[in-house]
C-alpha positions as a LaTeX table, in Angstrom:
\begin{tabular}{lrrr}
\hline
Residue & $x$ (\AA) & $y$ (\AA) & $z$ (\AA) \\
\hline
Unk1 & $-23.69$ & $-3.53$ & $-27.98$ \\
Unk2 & $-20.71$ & $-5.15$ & $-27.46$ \\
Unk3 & $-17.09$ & $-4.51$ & $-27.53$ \\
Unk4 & $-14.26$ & $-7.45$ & $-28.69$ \\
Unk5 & $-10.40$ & $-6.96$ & $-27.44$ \\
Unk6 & $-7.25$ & $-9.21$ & $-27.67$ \\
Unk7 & $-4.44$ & $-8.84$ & $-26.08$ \\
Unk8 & $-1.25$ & $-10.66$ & $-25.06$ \\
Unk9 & $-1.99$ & $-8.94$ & $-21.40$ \\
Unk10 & $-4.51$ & $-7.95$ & $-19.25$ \\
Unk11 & $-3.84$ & $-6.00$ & $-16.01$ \\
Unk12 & $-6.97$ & $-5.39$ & $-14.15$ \\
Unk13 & $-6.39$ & $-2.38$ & $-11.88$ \\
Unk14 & $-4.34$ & 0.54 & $-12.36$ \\
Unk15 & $-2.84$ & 1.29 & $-8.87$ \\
Unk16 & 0.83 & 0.96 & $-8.30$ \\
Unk17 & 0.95 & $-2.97$ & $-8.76$ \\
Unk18 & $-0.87$ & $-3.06$ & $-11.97$ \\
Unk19 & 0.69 & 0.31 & $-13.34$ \\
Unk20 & 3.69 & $-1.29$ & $-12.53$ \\
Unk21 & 3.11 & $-4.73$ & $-13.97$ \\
Unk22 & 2.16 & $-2.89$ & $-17.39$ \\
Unk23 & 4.91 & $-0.44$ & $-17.77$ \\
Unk24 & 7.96 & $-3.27$ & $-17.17$ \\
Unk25 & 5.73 & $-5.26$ & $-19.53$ \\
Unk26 & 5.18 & $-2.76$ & $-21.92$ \\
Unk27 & 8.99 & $-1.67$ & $-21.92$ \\
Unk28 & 9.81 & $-5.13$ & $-23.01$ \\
Unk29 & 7.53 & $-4.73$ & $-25.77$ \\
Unk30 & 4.62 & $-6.45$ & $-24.52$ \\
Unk31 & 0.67 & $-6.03$ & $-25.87$ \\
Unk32 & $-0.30$ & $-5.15$ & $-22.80$ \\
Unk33 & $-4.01$ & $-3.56$ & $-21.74$ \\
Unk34 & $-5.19$ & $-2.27$ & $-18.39$ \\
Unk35 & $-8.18$ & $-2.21$ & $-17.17$ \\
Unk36 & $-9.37$ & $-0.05$ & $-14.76$ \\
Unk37 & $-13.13$ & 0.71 & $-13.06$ \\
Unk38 & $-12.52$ & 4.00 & $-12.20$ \\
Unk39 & $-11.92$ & 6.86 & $-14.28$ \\
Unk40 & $-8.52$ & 9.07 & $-13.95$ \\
Unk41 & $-7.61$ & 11.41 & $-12.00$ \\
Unk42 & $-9.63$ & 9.35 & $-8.90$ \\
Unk43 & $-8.32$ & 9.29 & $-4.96$ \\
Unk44 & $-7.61$ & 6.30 & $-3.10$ \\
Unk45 & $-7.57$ & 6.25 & 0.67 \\
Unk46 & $-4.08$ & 5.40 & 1.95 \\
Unk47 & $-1.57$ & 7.40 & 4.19 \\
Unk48 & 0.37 & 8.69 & 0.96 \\
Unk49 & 3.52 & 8.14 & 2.68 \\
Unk50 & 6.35 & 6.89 & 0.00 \\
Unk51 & 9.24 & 5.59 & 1.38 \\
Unk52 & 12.94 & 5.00 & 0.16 \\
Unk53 & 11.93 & 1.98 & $-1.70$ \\
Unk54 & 8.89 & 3.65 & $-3.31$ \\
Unk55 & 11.25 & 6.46 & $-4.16$ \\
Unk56 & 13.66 & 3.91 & $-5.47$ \\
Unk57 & 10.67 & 2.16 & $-7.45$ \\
Unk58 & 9.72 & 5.94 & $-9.48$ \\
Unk59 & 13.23 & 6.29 & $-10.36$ \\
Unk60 & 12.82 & 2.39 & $-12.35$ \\
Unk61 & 9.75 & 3.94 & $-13.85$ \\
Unk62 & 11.18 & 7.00 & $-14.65$ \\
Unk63 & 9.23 & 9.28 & $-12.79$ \\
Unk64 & 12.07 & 11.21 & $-10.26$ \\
Unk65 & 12.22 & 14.14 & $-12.42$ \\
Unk66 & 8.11 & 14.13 & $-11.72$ \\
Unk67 & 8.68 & 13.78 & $-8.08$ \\
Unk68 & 11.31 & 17.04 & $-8.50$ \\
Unk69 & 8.89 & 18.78 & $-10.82$ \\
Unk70 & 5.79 & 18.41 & $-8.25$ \\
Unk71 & 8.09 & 19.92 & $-5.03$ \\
Unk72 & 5.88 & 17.55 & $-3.34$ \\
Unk73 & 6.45 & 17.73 & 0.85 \\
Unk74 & 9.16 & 15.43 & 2.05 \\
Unk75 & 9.12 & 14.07 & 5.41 \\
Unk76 & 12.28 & 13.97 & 8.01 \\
Unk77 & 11.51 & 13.36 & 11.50 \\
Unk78 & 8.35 & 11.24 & 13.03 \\
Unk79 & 6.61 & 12.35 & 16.34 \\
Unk80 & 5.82 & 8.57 & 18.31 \\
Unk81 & 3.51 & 8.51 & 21.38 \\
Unk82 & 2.59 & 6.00 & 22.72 \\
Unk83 & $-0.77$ & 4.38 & 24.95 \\
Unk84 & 0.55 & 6.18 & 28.16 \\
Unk85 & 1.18 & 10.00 & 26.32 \\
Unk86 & 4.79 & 9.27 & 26.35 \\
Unk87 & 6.50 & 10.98 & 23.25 \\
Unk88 & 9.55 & 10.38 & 21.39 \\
Unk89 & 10.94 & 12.04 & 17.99 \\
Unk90 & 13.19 & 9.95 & 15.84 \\
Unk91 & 15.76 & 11.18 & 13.37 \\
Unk92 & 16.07 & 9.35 & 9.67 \\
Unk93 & 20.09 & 9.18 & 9.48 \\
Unk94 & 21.62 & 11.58 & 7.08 \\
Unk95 & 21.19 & 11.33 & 3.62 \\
Unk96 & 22.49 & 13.26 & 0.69 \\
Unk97 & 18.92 & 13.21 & $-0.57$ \\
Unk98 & 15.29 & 12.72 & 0.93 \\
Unk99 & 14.42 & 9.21 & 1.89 \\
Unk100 & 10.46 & 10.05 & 1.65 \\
Unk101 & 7.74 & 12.41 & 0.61 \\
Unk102 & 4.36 & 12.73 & 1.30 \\
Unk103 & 2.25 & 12.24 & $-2.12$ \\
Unk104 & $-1.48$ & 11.79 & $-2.65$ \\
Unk105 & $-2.42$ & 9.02 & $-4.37$ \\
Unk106 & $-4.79$ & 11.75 & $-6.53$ \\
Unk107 & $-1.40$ & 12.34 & $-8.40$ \\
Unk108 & $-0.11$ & 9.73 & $-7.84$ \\
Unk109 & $-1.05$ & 6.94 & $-9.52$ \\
Unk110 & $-2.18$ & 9.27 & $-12.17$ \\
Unk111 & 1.46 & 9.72 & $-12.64$ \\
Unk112 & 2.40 & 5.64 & $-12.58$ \\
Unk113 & $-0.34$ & 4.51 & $-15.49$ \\
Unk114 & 0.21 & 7.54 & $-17.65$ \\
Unk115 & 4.28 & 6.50 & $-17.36$ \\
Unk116 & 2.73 & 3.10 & $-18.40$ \\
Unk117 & 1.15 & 4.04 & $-21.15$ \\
Unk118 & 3.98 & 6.35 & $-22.52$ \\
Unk119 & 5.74 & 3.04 & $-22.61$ \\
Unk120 & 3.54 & 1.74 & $-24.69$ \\
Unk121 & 0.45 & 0.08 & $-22.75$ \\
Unk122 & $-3.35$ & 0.44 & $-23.12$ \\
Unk123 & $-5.53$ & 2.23 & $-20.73$ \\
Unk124 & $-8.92$ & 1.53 & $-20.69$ \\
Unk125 & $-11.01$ & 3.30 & $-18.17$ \\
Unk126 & $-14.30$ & 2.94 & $-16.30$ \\
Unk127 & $-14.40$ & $-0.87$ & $-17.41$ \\
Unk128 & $-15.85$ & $-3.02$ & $-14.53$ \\
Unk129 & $-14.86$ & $-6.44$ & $-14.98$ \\
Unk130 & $-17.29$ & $-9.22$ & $-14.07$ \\
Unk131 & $-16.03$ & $-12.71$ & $-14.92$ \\
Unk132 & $-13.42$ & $-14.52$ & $-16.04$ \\
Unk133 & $-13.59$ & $-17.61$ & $-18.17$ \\
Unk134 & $-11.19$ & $-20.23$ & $-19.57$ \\
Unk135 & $-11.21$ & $-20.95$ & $-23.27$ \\
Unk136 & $-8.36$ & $-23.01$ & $-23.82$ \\
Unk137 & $-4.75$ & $-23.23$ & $-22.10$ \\
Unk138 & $-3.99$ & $-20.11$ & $-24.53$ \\
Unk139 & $-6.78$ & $-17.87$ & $-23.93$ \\
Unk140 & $-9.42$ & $-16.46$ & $-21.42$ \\
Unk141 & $-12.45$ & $-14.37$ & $-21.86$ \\
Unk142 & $-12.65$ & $-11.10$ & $-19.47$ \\
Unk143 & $-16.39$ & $-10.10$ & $-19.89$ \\
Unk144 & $-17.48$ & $-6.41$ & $-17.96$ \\
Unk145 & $-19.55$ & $-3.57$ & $-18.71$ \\
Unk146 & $-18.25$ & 0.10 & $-19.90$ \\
Unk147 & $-21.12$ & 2.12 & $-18.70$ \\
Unk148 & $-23.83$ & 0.52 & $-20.66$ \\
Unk149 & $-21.95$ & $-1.52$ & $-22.94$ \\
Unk150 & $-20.84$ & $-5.47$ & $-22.38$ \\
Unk151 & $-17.04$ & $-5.27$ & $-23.21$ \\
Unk152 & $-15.37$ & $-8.81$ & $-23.54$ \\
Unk153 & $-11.46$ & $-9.49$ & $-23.70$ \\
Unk154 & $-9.54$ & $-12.01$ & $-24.85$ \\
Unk155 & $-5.96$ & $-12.79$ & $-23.60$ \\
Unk156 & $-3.71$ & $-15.68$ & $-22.39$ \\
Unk157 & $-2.72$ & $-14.04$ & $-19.40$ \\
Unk158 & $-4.08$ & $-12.12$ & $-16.73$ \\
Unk159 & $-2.85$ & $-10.07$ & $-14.07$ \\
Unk160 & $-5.13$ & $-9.12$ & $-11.37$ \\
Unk161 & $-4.09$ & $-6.18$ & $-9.40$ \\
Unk162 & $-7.19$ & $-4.95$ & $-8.17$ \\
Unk163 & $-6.31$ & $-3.97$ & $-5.00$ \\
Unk164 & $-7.86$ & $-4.38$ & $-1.52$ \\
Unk165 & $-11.31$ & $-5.00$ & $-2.29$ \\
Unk166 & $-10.44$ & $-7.41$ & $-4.37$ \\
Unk167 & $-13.51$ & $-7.73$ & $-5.94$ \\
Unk168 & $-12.12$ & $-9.65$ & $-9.48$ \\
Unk169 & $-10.09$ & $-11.35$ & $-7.62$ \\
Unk170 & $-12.36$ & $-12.69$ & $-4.97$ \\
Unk171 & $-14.75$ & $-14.02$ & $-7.75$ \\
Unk172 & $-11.74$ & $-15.87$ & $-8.30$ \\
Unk173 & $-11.68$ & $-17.73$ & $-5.75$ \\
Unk174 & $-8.12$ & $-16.44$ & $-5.32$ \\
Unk175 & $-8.25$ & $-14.31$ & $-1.94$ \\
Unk176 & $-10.49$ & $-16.50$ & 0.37 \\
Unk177 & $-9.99$ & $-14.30$ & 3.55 \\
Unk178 & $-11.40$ & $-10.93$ & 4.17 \\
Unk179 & $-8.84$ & $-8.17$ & 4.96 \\
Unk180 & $-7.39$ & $-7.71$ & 8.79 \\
Unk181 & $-7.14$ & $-4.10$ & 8.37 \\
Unk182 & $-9.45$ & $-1.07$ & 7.41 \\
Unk183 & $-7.98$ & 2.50 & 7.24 \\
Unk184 & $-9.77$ & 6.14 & 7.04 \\
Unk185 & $-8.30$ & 8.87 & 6.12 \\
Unk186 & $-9.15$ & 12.71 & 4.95 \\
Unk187 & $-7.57$ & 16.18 & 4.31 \\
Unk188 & $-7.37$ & 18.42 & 6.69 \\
Unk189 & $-6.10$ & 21.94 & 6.93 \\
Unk190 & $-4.95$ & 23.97 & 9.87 \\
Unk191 & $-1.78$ & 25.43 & 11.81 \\
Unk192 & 0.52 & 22.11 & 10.60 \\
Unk193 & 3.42 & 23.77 & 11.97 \\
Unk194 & 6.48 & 21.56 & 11.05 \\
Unk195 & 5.72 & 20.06 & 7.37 \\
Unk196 & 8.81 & 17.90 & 7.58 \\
Unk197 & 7.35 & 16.22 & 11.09 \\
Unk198 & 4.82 & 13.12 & 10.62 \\
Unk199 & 3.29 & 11.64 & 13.46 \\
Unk200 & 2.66 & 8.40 & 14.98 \\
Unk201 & 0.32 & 7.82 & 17.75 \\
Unk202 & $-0.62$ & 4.81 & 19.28 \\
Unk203 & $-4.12$ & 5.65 & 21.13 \\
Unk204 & $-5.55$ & 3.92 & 24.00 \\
Unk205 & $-8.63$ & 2.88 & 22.23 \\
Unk206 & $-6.83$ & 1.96 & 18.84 \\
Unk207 & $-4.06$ & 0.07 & 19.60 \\
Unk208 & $-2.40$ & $-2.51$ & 18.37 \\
Unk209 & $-3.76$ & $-0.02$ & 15.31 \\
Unk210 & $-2.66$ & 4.03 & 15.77 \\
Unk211 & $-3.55$ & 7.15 & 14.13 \\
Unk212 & $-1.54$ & 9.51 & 11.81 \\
Unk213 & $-0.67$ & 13.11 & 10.47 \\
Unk214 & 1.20 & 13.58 & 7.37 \\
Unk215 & 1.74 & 16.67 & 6.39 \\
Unk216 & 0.86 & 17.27 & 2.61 \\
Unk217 & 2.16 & 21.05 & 2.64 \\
Unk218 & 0.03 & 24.20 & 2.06 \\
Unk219 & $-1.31$ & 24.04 & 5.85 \\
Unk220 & $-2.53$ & 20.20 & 4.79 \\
Unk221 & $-2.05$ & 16.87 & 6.27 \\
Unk222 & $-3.17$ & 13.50 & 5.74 \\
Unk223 & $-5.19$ & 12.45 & 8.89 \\
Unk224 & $-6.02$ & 9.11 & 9.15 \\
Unk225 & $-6.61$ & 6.16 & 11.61 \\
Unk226 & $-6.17$ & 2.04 & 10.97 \\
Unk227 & $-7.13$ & $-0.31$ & 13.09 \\
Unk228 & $-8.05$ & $-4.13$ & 12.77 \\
Unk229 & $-11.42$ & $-4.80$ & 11.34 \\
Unk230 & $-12.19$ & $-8.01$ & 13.35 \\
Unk231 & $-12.10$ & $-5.24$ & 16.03 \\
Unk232 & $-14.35$ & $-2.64$ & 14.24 \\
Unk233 & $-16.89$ & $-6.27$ & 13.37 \\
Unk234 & $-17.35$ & $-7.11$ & 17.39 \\
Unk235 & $-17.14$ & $-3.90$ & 19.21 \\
Unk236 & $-19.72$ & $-1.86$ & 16.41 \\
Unk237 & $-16.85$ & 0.44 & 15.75 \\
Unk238 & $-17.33$ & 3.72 & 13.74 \\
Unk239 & $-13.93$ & 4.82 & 12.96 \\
Unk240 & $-15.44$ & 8.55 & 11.34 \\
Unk241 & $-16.48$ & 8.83 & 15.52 \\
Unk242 & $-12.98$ & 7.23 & 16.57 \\
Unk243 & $-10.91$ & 9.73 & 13.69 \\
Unk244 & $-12.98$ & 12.92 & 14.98 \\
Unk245 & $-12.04$ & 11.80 & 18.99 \\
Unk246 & $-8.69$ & 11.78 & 17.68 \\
Unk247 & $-8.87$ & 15.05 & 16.07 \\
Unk248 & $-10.60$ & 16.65 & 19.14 \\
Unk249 & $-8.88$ & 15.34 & 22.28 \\
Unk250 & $-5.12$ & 13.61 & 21.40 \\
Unk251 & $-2.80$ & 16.80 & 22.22 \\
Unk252 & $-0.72$ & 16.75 & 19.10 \\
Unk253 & $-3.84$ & 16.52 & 16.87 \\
Unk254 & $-5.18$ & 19.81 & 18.88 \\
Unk255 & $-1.75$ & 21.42 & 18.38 \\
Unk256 & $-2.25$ & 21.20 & 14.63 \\
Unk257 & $-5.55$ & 21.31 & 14.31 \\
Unk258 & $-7.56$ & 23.89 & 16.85 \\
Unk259 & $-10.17$ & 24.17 & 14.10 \\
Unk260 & $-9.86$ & 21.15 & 11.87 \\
Unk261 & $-11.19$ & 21.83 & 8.18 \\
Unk262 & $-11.81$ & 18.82 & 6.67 \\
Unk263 & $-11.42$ & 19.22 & 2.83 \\
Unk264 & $-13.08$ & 16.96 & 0.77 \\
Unk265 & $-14.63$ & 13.61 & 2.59 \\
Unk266 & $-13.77$ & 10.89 & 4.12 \\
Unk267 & $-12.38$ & 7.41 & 2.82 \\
Unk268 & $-11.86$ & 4.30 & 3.90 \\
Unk269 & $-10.04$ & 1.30 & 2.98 \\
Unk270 & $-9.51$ & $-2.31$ & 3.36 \\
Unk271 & $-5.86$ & $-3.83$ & 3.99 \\
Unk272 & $-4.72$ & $-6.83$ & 3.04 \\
Unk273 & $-1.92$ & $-8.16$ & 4.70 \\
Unk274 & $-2.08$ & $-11.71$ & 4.77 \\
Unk275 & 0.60 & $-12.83$ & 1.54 \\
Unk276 & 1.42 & $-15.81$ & 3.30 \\
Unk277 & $-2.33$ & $-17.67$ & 2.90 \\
Unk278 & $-2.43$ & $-16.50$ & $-0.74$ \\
Unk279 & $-1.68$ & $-18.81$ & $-3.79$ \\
Unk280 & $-0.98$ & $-16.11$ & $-6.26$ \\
Unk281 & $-1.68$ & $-17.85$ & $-9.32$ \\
Unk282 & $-3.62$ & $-19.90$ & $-11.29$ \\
Unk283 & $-4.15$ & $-21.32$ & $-14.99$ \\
Unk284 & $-3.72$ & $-18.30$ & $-17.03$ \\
Unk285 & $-3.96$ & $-15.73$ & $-14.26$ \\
Unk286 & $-1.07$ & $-13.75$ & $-11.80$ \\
Unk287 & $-2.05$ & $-11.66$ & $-8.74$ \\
Unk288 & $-0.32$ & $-9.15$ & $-7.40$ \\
Unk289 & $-0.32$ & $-6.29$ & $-4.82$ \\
Unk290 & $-2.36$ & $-5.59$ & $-2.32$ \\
Unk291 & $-4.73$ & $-8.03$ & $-4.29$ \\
Unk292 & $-2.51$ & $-10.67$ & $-3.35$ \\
Unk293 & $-1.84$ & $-9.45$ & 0.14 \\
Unk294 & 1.46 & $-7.74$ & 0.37 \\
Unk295 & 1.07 & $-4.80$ & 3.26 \\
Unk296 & 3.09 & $-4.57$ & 5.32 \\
Unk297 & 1.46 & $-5.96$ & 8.76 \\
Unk298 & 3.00 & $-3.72$ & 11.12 \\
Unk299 & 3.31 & $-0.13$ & 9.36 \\
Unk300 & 0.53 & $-0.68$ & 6.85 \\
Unk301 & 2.57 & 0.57 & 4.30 \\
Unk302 & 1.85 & $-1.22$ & 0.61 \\
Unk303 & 3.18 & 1.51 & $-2.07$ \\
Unk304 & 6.60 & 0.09 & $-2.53$ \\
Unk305 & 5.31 & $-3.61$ & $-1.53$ \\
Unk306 & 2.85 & $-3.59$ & $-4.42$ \\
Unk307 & 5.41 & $-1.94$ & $-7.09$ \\
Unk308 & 7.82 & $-3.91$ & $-6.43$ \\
Unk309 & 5.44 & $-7.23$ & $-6.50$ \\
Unk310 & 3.96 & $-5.41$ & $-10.13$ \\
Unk311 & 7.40 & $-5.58$ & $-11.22$ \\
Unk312 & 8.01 & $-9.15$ & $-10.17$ \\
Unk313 & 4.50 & $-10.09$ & $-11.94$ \\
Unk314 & 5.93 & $-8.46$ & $-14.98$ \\
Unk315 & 9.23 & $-10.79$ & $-15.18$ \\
Unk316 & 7.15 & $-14.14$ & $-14.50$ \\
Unk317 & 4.94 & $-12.97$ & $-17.12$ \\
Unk318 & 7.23 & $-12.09$ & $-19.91$ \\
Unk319 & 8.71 & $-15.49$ & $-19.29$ \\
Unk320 & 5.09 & $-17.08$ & $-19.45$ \\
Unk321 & 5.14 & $-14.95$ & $-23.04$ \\
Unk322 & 7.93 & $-16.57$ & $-23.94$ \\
Unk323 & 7.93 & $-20.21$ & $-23.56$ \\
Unk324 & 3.70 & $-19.88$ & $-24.65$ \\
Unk325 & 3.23 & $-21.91$ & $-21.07$ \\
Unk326 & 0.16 & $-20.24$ & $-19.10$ \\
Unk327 & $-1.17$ & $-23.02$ & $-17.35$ \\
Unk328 & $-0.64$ & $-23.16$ & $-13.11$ \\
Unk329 & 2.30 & $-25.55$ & $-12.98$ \\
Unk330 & 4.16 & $-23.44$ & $-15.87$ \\
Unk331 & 3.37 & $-20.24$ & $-13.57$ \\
Unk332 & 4.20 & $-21.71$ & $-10.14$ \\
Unk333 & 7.72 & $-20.32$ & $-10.53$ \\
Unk334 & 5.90 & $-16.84$ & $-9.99$ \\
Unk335 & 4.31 & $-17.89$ & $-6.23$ \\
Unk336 & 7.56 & $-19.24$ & $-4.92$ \\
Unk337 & 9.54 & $-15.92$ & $-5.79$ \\
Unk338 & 6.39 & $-14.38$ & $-4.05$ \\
Unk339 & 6.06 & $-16.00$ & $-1.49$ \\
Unk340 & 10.25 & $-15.55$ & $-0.94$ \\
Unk341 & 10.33 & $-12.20$ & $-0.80$ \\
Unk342 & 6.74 & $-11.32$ & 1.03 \\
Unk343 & 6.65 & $-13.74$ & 3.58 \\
Unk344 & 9.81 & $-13.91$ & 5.73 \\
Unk345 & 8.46 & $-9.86$ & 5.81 \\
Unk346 & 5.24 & $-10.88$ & 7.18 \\
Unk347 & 6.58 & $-13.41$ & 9.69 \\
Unk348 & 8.19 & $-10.44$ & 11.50 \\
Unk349 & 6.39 & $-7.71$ & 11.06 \\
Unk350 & 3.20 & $-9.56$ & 12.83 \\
Unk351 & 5.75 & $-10.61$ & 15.88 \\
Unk352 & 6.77 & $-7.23$ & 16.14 \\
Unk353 & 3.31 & $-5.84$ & 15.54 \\
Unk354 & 2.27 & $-8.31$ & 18.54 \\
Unk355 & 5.01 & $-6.64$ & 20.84 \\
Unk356 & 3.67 & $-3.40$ & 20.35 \\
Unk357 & 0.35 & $-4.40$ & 21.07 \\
Unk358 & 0.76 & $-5.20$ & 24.86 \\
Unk359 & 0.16 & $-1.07$ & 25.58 \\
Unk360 & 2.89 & $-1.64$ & 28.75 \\
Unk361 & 5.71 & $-3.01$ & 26.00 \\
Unk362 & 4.82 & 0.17 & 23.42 \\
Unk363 & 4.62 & 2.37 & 26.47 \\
Unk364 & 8.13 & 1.39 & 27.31 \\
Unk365 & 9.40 & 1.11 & 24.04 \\
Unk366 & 8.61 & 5.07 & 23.53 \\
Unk367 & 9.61 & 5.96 & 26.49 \\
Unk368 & 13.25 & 4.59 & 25.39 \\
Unk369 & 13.14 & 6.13 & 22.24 \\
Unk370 & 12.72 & 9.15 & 24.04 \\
Unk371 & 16.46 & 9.33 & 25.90 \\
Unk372 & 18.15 & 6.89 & 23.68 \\
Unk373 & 18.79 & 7.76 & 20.26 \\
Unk374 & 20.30 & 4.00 & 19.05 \\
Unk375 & 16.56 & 2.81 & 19.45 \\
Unk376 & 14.87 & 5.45 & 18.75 \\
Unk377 & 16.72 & 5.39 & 14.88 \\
Unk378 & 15.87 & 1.64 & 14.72 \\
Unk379 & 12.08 & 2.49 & 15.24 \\
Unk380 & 12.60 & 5.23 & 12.71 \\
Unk381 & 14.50 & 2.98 & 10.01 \\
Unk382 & 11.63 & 0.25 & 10.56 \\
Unk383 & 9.13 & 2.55 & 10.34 \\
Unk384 & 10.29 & 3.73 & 6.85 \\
Unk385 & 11.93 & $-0.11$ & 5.88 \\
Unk386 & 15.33 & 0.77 & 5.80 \\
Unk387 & 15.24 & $-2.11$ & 8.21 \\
Unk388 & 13.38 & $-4.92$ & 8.80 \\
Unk389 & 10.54 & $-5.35$ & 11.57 \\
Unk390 & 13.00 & $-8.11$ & 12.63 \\
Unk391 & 15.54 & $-5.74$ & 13.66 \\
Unk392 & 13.20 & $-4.89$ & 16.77 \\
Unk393 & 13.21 & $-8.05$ & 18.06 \\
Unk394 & 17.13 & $-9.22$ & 17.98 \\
Unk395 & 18.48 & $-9.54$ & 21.61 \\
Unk396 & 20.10 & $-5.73$ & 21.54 \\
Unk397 & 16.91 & $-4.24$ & 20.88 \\
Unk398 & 15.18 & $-6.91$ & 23.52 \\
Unk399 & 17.32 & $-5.70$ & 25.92 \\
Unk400 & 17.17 & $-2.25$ & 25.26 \\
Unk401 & 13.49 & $-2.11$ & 25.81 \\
Unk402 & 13.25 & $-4.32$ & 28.62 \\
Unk403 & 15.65 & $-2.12$ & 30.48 \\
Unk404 & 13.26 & 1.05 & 30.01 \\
\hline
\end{tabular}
């Protein structure tokens, strides 16, 4: 049996880009349907760290009362070490609110597509979509399965936002390279001590990638390491092995965790942080998020990154909707605004992710942070993009890390 939908919209995936697309969308009164394989509430491996411009992001969706409502851990100081064990603890500057809290993607983007849909979009869950095919300069044909029935939509425009596996979009022919990064994460439970600490540790055998703890409250934390996956490929890395090392011999871990409790499993992740090799468009189709690329190459953050690039798909399309024009050259507008905003990002944040990966420039660059508190507030605001990645690499900062 099979299933027949039209819509003015598609939005395959319903993380934070594509909850995002269809709720600006939808709040300019849009048809808009998402699609999504999974079935809500469902976890996604990530660090769940939101920063200010994620925070800013809910607040445009309307969600800050929910963020209130939930009491959900905030995070105010990071713990750095670095290759060497050199530590250093940075300072956010003050703020008459928090800049950043700690919140699982479980309830999280749970939260985003239901404030979609109370806008007005279309959820449809546990839809796996196959292929894509054109009809006319108007319309194309999504054709998937719903459990054991062939579902086929009909729209003008697509969005793809299917994250970092990309698996839509890769039958596409729209992301042609595999992603540089792969994360794990899991749950853990044991003496977390300061909730309002997060840690940053750049291990030996990891580096240029490093390990985490966020602390989720309740005795929780988010424990979790990323690393490059052309590393993982030629050394035959198992980063469950490489996250349990972590857990058992890194200091800090031990100091939290003397008994580690994992709760739940394990998951990993691809990340995709290569915007600046992605055309993210096509005749009748937009991609956006981590689909299209947009983490952040040094921190490995993509939260805000992909909201803000939903949002951005949402504006391009609307204007698509309006002049009836869905063809590549009529959505072209949409990749240079993307490629403005994502790639001067990029540039930087791999030069300064290259920095830190020569172990004897991160072990200095710690032990600076350590003594002087300038720097060590300029790693902090980088870390959580109040700044750019380029702020670590203008001659003040040069100088203040070559000096030691």
């Amino acid at each position: 049996m099979t299933t027949m939908t039209e819509t003015q919209v598609i939005v395959v995936g319903a993380g934070p880009a594509g909850a995002a697309a269809a709720f600006f969308l939808a709040q300019a009164g849009a048809n808009v349907l998402v699609v999504e394989q999974a079935t809500f509430p469902r976890d996604k491996a990530c660090g769940d760290g939101l920063n200010t411009h994620s925070i800013g992001m809910l607040a445009r969706l309307g969600l800050t009362s929910w963020v209130q409502e939930q009491h959900f851990n905030p995070y105010l100081s990071y713990l750095l070490s670095s290759p060497d064990g050199s530590t250093a603890h940075t300072f956010p500057p003050q703020r008459p609110e928090p800049w950043g809290y700690l919140i699982p993607r479980l309830a999280l983007d749970e939260a985003l597509i239901r404030q979609a849909v109370a806008a007005g979009a279309r959820l449809q869950e546990g839809t796996h979509i196959t292929d894509l095919e054109r009809l006319s300069a108007q319309r194309v044909r999504l054709k998937g399965t719903a459990g054991r029935q062939d579902v086929t939509l009909e729209a003008p425009l697509v969005i793809a936002a299917d994250g970092g596996p990309v698996s839509f979009t890769r039958r596409l022919g729209l992301a042609p390279r595999s992603a540089e990064w792969v994360a794990l994460r899991g749950y853990f439970e044991g003496d977390i001590g300061d909730p309002g600490q997060c840690e940053i540790h750049w291990e030996r055998a990891v580096t240029p990638g490093y390990c985490w703890i966020f602390p989720t409250g309740h005795g929780r934390a988010n424990v979790g390491i990323g690393i490059y996956a052309a590393y993982v490929k030629r050394w035959r890395l198992n980063l469950e092995t490489m996250l349990q090392t972590f857990l058992t011999q890194n200091p800090h871990a031990r100091a939290r965790f003397p008994q580690p409790r994992l709760i739940g499993s394990l998951r990993g992740h691809p990340l995709r942080a290569n915007a600046r090799q992605v055309k993210p468009f096509t005749d009748n189709v937009l991609v956006a998020g981590e689909a299209a690329g947009v983490v952040n190459p040094l921190t490995g953050e993509g939260i805000s990154l992909s909201m803000i690039c939903g949002e951005l798909a949402a504006t391009y399309a609307l204007r698509a909707l309006e002049r009836g024009d869905f063809s590549a050259a009529g959505l072209a507008a949409y990749g240079r605004a993307f490629h403005r905003r994502y790639d001067g990002l990029q540039r930087t944040a791999r030069l300064a992710r290259w920095v830190i990966s020569q172990p004897w420039l991160l072990n200095r660059a710690i032990r600076r942070a350590s003594h002087d508190e300038t720097f060590a507030s300029l790693m902090n605001d980088v870390i959580i993009a109040l700044k750019s990645p380029g702020a670590l690499l203008t001659p003040g900062a040069a100088l203040r890390l070559l000096i030691g």
